[in-house]
Steps between C-alpha positions, in 0.01 A plus 500: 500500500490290214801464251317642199373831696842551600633478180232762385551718782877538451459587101210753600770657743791480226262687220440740776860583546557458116252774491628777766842479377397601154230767673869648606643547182437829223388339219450729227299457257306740279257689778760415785729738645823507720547712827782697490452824736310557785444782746242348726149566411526842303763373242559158352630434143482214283637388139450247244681497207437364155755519247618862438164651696499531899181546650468620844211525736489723777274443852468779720239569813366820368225615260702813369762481226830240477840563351826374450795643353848318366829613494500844632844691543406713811200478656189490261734623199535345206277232633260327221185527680147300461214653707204316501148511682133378450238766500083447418623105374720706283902360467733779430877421437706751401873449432724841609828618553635695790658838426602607844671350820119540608301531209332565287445167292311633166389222282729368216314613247531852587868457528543393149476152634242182436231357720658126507264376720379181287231421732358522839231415756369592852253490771457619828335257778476509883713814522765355255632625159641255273627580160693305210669634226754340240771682279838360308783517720657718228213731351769703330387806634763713645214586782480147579761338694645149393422213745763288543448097579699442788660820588347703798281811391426729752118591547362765685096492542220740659143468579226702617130532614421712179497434144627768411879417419577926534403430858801468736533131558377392855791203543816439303804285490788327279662232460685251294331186258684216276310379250634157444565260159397199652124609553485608159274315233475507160114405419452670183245842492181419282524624196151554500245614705117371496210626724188363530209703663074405552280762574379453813733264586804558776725255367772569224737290316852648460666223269259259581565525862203619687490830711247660773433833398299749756284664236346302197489636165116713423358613150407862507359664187566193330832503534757274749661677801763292690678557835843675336732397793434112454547594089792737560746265704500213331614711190746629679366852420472782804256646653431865679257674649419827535245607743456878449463455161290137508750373222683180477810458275598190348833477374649196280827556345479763302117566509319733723127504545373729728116453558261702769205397683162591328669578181445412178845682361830346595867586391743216319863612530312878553273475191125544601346219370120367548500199696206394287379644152192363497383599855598775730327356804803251520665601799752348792332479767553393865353208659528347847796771538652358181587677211302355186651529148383455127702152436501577112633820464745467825640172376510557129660817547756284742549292153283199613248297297176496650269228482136462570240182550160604539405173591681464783521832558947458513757773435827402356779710511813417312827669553662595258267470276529213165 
C-alpha cells in the first residue's frame, strides 16, 4: 500500500473515532434533551434546561395518557402532577395537583391555582406517546412544586391504554431524578415570535427556520384557516379538546378562546363573540382529522399581529404583536 493511501486511511479512521466519541456525549443544545429516568420501555424521562425554564419530554410505549408527579409526601399526595395524552392529533397538557394519598389530582386552576404550563407538544407513533412540556422551575404557585438543580426530586409516574386520565392507570412507578447545573444553558428565549404560513403549502417558517407541517393552510369563505396545533405551540399557548362537545380551547396566559366545530359563535374569556362580523359561514372546521381554525380572530384575540400577502398567498403571525 502506498505511503499516501496510508496516510489517508489512518486520518479517515481518526475522524471516525473523533466522531463516535462525541456521538457519546449529551450535548444540549436548544431541541436536545438529557436522559435522566428510565423504567424500560413504558417510562423514560428526559430534561433540558435553559436558564430558569426546564423542559422535559416524556416517551412511553402506550397510546393512552402519561403523567408524572414531583415531590409527593405519601404516595400520590401532595404530588404536582402533569397528565398528558394525544387524542384525534389533539395535545392536551394539563398541570394538577394531588389531593389524596391516591387521588384525586383536580387541575390547578380549580384549586385556586395557575395553569403554568408555558408550552407543550406531542405525538403518538408506532404505539409510542411522546410529550414535551416546559415550565420555570419556580412558577410561584403554591400547587407547583420547586425543582431544585442538583438535589434529588422524587417522581412518581403512571400510564395507561386510555386517555382518559380518571381511568385507573394500567402501570405505575417512582423514582428519584437530579437535574444537574452543568447541562444547563443559557441561550436567550426570543423575544419575539414570527410565523410564516402559504396556502397550500406544508412548509412553515417559525423564526425563519423552516418546519413540516401535516396539514397546509386552505381559504374557506374567503377567509384563512390554519392547522391550530402547529400555530398554538410555537406560542407557547395550550391546547384542549373536547370531543363530546366538538370544542377546542386555546389558552395563552390569561386569554381563553373557546371555539366549536361548525360554529360561527365562539367565547373569549366566556364572552360570546362572532368569530367573523362580516360572515357567519366562517367556521373551524376539521380537515384530514385536524382541527382547522380562523387564524385572524384566534391569533388577534391571542394579541398577535396578523399579516397577509395576497401575492404569495403568506400568513405572518407576530407574537406579541408591534
Amino acid at each position: 500500500m502506498k505511503e499516501g493511501t496510508k496516510f489517508k486511511l489512518i486520518i479517515l479512521l481518526l475522524v471516525f473515532i473523533f466522531v463516535l466519541a462525541l456521538s457519546g456525549q449529551a450535548v444540549n443544545s436548544q431541541g436536545q434533551f438529557t436522559k435522566v429516568f428510565e423504567s424500560g420501555e413504558d417510562f423514560k424521562l428526559y430534561y433540558y434546561l435553559a436558564g430558569d425554564v426546564v423542559s422535559f419530554k416524556i416517551e412511553s410505549k402506550t397510546l393512552g395518557f402519561v403523567a408524572i408527579g414531583f415531590d409527593p409526601s405519601s404516595y400520590m399526595k401532595d404530588a404536582d402532577m402533569v397528565i398528558a395524552y394525544v387524542k384525534d392529533g389533539i395535545v392536551s397538557v394539563i398541570d394538577a395537583y394531588s389531593t389524596g394519598n391516591f387521588g384525586p389530582h383536580p387541575e390547578d386552576t380549580t384549586l385556586g391555582g395557575k395553569n403554568n404550563i408555558l408550552s407543550f407538544k406531542g405525538s403518538e407513533s408506532q404505539g409510542v406517546t411522546s410529550i414535551e412540556f416546559s415550565r420555570n422551575l419556580d412558577t410561584k404557585d403554591k400547587y407547583d412544586k420547586v425543582i431544585t438543580i442538583d438535589k434529588e426530586i422524587k417522581i412518581i409516574w403512571a400510564i395507561s391504554s386510555s386517555d382518559n386520565f380518571d381511568t385507573k392507570h394500567s402501570k405505575r412507578g417512582s423514582g428519584v431524578i437530579t437535574l444537574k447545573s452543568s447541562d444547563s444553558t443559557t441561550q436567550p428565549t426570543p423575544s419575539k415570535t414570527i410565523l410564516k404560513l402559504i396556502i397550500g403549502s406544508k412548509k412553515m417558517l417559525v423564526n425563519d427556520k423552516e418546519v413540516l407541517i401535516d396539514v397546509a393552510p386552505i381559504i374557506t369563505e374567503g377567509r384563512t384557516l390554519l392547522p391550530i396545533r402547529w400555530v398554538s405551540e410555537p406560542l407557547g399557548a395550550q391546547v384542549a379538546w373536547d370531543g363530546t362537545e366538538r370544542k377546542v380551547t386555546v389558552t395563552l396566559k390569561e386569554t381563553k378562546i373557546e371555539l366549536w366545530i361548525g360554529k360561527s359563535i365562539a367565547k373569549v374569556n366566556g364572552v360570546n363573540t362572532q368569530i367573523d362580523a362580516q360572515n357567519s359561514k366562517v367556521v373551524p372546521v376539521i380537515v384530514d382529522s385536524r382541527t382547522m381554525l380562523p387564524v385572524r380572530f384566534v391569533s388577534e384575540n391571542l394579541g398577535c399581529d396578523v399579516g397577509w400577502d395576497d401575492k404569495t398567498k403568506t400568513v405572518t403571525i407576530t407574537y406579541p404583536k408591534q
